[in-house]
KEKOL-201377 format. One record per residue (C-alpha): residue in three letters; x, y, z. Coordinates in pm, whole numbers, plus 50000, padded with zeros to 5 digits. Each point is the difference from the previous one (the first is absolute). Layout:
BEGIN
ALAXYZ
...
***
This chain:
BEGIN
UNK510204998351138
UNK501395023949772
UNK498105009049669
UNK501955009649711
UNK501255036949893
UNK501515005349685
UNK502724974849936
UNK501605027449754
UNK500185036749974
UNK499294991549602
UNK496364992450058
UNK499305033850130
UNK497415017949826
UNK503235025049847
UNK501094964549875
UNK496624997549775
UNK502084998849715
UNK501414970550056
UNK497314976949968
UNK499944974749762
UNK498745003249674
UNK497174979149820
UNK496085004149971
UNK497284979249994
UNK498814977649710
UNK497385007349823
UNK498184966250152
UNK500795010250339
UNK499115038349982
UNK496475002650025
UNK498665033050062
UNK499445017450286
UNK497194983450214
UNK496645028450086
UNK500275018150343
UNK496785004350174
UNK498975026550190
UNK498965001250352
UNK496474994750022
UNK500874969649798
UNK502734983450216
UNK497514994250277
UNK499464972750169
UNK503664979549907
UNK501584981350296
UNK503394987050017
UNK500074959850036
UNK502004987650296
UNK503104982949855
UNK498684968250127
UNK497524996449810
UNK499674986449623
UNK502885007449743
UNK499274998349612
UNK503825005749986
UNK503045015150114
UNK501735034449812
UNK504015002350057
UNK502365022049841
UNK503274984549852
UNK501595036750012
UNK503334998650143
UNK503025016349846
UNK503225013150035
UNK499825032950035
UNK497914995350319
UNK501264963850136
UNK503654995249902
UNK501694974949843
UNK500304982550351
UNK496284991650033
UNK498405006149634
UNK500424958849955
UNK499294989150346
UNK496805024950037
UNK498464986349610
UNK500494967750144
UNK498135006550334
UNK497445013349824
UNK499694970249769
UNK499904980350256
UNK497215016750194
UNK497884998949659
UNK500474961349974
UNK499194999750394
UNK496605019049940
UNK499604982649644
UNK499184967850163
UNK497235011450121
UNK498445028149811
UNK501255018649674
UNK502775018849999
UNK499815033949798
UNK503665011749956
UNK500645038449813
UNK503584996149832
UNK501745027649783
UNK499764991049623
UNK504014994049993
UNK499814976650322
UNK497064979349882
UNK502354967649891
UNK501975003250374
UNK496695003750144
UNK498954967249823
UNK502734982050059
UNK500215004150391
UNK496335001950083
UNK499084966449724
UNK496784995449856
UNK497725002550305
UNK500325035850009
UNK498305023249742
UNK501845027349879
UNK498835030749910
UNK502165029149790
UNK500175033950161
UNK502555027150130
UNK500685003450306
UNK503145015950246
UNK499934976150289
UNK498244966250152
UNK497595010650303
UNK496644993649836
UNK497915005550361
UNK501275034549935
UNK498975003649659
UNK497614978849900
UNK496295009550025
UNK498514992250324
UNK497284979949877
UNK496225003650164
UNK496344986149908
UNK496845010550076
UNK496134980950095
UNK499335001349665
UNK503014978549887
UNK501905029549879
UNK503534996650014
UNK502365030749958
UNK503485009550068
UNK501005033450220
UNK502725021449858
UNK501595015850281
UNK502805026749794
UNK502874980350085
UNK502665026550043
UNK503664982650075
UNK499364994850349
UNK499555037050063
UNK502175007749693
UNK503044984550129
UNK500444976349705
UNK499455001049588
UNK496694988149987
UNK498585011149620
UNK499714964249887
UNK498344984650340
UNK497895027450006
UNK498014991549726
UNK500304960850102
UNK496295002750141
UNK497905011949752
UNK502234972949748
UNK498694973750210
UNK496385009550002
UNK500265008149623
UNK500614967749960
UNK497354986250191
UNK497335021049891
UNK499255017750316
UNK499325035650089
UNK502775015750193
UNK498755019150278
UNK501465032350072
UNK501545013750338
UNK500935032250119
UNK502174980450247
UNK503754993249951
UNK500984968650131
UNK501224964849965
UNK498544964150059
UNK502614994150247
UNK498655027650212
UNK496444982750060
UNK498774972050154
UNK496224989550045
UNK498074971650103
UNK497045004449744
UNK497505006550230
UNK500515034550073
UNK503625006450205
UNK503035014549888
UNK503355000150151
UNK501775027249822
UNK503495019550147
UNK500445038150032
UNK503415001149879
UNK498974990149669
UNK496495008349889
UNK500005038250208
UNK503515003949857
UNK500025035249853
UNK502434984149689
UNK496764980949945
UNK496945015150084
UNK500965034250155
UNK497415020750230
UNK497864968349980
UNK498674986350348
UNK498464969750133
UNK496525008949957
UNK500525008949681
UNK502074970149873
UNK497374978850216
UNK496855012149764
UNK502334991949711
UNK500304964250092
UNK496614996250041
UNK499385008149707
UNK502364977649779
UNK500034970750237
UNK497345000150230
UNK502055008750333
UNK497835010550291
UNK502855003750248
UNK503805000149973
UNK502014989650277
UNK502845028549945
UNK503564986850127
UNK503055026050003
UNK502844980849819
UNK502685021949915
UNK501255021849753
UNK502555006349801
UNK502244969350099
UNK499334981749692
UNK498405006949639
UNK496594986550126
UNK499585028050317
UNK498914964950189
UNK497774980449805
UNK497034981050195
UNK500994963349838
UNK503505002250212
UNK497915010950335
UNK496424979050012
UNK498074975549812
UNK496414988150022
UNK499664959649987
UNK495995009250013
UNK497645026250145
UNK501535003350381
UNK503044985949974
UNK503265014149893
UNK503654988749996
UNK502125028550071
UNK504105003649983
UNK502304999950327
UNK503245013249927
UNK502534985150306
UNK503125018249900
UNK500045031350217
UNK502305018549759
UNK497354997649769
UNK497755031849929
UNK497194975649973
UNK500614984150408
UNK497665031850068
UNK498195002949768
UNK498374962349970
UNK499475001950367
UNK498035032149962
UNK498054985549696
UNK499454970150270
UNK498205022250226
UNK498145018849774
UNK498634964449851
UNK499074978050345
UNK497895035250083
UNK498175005049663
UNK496854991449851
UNK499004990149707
UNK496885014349721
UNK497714976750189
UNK501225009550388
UNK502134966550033
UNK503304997050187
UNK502784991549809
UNK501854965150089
UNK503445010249950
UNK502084973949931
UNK503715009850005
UNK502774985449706
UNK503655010050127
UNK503135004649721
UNK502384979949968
UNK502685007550300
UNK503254980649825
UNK499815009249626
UNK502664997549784
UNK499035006649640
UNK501464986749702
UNK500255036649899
UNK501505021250238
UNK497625036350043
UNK499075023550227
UNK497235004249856
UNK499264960650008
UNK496044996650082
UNK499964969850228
UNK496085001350129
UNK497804970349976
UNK496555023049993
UNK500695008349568
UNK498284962349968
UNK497584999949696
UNK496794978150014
UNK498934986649671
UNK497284965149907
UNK501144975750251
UNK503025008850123
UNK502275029450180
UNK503575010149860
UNK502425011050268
UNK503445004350024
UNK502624981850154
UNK503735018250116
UNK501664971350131
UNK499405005550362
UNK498744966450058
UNK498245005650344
UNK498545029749869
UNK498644982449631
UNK498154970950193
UNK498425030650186
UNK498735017449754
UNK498604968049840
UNK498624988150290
UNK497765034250060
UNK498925002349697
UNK499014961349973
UNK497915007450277
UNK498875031949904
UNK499014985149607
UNK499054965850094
UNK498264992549685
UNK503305010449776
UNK503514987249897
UNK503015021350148
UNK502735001049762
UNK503365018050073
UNK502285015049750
UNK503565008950038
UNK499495042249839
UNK503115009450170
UNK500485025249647
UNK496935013950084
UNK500265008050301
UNK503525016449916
UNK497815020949815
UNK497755011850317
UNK496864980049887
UNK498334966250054
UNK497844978049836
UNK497035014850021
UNK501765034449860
UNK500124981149675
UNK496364987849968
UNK496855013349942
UNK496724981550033
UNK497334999649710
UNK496934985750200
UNK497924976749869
***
């Protein structure tokens, strides 16, 4: 279970100037979207992923300089084919570089819209806005300062990837005085977080912040009235442990979580421990969690050879009608994870991809995605 570093010393931050040049057109540059203050942010909540999608936001961002030669064709084709996966059953939103635009057409075909717009790499949970409504039928987007993962990769472009995308749609960014990532947060929209240490009370994120604090920010922009905090670990890949590897919810009181079986693995200890802390915690409204538990795959042998290879079922994304998980050729293992999460999302398709490049890459599925609720 894995989760990607930096796959070059060239995407450092010192390696800024190596990013790609280009801007965007004048069609697909809007200006900057308001920010509203506090007292006006009140009252947003975060939608479970669950529910209703008016469309899907990906990022069609991956170059050289960060992905190789090796796996910059296999990874644009993953992520095409993870678009066309989603696109049959919601719109697909896909940001593209102005010089990539025709590959991005040509791989990801008509069914996906494309949208100009720079950008230095694909993870669009991580910098996309994290969309929210309110009673009112307000809908906003959160801008949480997306920083490099903690400044460990160039990150200019993505950085301003957020307020591009509610630009566009004509809604207010909301501002943060958090630093953190999409990956890093998980909720069940009514009330309960799951959210790891390593990565949100990182000091390269948010330093001398705590959990009370961070907790009162989150209820705030998404309507959190108690986070379930899990340690994860830091400083083992460019995430500091991301939430979406570790624990899911299917629905309010129920959450898949990760079991790593290699005991080499840094993660054997630490998914048992996040076991624990989940079968004894409680949700916002005093439930017991049903834990159910989704193992890796135990006989993996990836069509790109990594270390770094990310070969956890939990990164699932859950769009209109269907789930999109991963398959890694461990064939006892696949017809596992399809079989849980049939049961688990009785009322949706299960479609598995072959995202081997991705996961080369330290991410998943849902590391590419980011849901615009309906």
């Amino acid at each position: 279970m894995n989760r990607r570093r930096f796959l070059q010393q060239a995407s450092l931050l010192s390696g800024s100037a190596m990013l790609l040049g280009g801007c965007l057109s004048a069609e697909a540059a809007p200006s900057a979207p308001p920010r509203q203050d506090r007292q006006a942010a009140t009252g947003w909540r975060m939608p479970d992923e669950g529910e209703r999608h008016a469309a899907t936001w990906m990022a069609f961002g991956a170059r050289e300089a960060i992905w190789g030669g090796r796996l910059l064709g296999p990874v644009r084709q993953n992520l095409a084919a993870i678009a066309g996966a989603i696109s049959a059953f919601e719109p697909v939103r896909m940001l593209a570089p102005e010089n990539e635009m025709e590959l991005a057409r040509r791989l990801c075909g008509d069914g996906v819209q494309l949208i100009a717009q720079p950008l230095d790499d694909l993870w669009m949970r991580d910098t996309g806005p994290v969309f929210v409504r309110d009673g009112r039928g307000r809908a906003a987007g959160v801008g949480f300062n997306f920083n490099g993962w903690g400044g460990k990769q160039a990150h200019d472009r993505d950085a301003k990837v957020a307020a591009a995308v509610c630009a566009r749609l004509g809604r207010p960014l909301l501002a943060s005085s958090l630093i953190l990532e999409g990956g890093g947060l998980e909720v069940d929209g009514d009330g309960t977080a799951i959210v790891t240490e390593s990565c949100v009370l990182n000091r390269n994120r948010n330093p001398g912040v705590g959990k009370a604090a961070c907790e009162a920010e989150l209820k705030r922009l998404l309507g959190i009235d108690k986070v379930i905090w899990l340690p994860g670990v830091a400083g083992r890949d460019i995430t500091d442990g991301h939430t979406d590897f570790y624990a899911r919810f299917v629905r309010p009181g129920v959450v898949i979580a990760g079991l790593d079986g290699d005991p080499s693995s840094y993660d054997y200890a630490v998914t048992r421990r996040h076991l624990e802390l989940l079968r004894a915690a409680r949700d916002a409204r005093g439930r017991p969690l049903d834990v159910v538990v989704l193992e890796g795959p135990s006989s993996v042998r990836p069509r790109f050879e990594n270390r770094e290879f990310a070969a956890g079922y939990v990164n699932f994304y859950v769009c209109n009608g269907a789930v999109i998980a991963p398959q890694f050729g461990d064939a006892a293992a696949d017809a596992n994870c399809r079989a849980i999460l049939r049961e688990q999302f009785p009322d949706r398709e299960i479609v598995q991809l072959d995202i081997d490049a991705v996961a080369a890459g330290g991410g998943g599925i849902h590391c590419t995605t980011q849901q615009q609720p309906a």
